[in-house]
C-alpha positions as CSV (number, residue, x, y, z in Angstrom):
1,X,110.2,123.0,98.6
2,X,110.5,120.3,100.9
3,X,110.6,120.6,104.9
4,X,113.7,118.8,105.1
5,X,115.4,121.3,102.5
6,X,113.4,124.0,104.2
7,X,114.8,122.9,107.8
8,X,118.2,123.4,106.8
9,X,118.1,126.6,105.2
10,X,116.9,127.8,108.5
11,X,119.7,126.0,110.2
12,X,122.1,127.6,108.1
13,X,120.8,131.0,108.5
14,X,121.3,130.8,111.9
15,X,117.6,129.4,113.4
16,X,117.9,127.0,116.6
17,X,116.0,123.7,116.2
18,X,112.9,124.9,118.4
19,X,112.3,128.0,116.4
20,X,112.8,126.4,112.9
21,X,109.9,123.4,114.0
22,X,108.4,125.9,114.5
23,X,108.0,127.8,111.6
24,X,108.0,124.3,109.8
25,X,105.3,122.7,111.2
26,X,107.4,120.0,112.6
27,X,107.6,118.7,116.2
28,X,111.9,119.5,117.9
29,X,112.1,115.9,118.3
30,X,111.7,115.3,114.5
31,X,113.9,118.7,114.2
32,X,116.6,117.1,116.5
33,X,116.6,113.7,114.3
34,X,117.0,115.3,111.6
35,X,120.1,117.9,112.7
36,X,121.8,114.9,114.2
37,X,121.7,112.5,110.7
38,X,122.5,116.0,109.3
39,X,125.7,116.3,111.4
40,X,126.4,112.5,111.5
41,X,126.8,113.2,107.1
42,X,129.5,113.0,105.3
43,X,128.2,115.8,103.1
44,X,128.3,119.4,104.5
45,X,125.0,121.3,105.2
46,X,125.8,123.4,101.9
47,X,126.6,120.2,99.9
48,X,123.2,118.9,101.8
49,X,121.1,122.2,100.6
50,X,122.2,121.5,96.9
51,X,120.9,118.0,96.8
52,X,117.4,117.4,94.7
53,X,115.0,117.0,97.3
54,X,114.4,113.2,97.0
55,X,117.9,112.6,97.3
56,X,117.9,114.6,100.1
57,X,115.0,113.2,102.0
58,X,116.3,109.5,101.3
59,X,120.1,110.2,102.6
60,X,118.1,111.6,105.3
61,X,114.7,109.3,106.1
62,X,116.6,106.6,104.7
63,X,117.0,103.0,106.5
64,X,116.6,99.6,105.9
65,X,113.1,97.7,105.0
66,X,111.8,96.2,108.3
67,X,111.8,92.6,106.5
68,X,114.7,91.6,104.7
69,X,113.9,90.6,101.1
70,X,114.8,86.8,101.7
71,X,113.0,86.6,104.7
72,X,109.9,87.5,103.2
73,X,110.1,85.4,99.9
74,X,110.7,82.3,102.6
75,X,107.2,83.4,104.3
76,X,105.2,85.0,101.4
77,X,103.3,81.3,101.2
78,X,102.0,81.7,105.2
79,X,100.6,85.3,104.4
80,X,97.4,83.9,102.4
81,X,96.1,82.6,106.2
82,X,95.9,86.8,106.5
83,X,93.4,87.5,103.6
84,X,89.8,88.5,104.5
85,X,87.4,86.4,103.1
């Protein structure tokens, strides 16, 4: 089972976010994150809980790629000055 999936069955049982990182193995600050993209959902924790666990951790680690794909097919000819030789 995942540790997101795993974080919110603890929440739901009733765990504060210092005691479930705990148990986890996660630091609160990643806890914290995570409870407020959780609350910030339009999906309930129970709707949440019943997700497969990949869909779960993308609605929830989910963002956008750090480059946009056009900006990188403009620069992909510079990148070869990067290669080791």
């Amino acid at each position: 089972m995942s540790q997101i999936k795993q974080l919110l069955l603890l929440k739901k049982s009733g765990i504060s976010n210092r005691k479930a990182a705990n148990i986890i193995g996660m630091s609160k600050e990643t806890v914290n994150n995570y409870m407020n993209k959780v609350n910030a959902d339009s999906l309930s924790l129970d709707e949440l809980i019943r997700l497969d666990a990949p869909i779960l951790e993308h609605r929830l680690k989910g963002g956008n790629p750090a480059i946009a794909t056009s900006v990188l097919k403009h620069s992909k000819p510079f990148f070869h000055i990067f290669r080791k030789r």
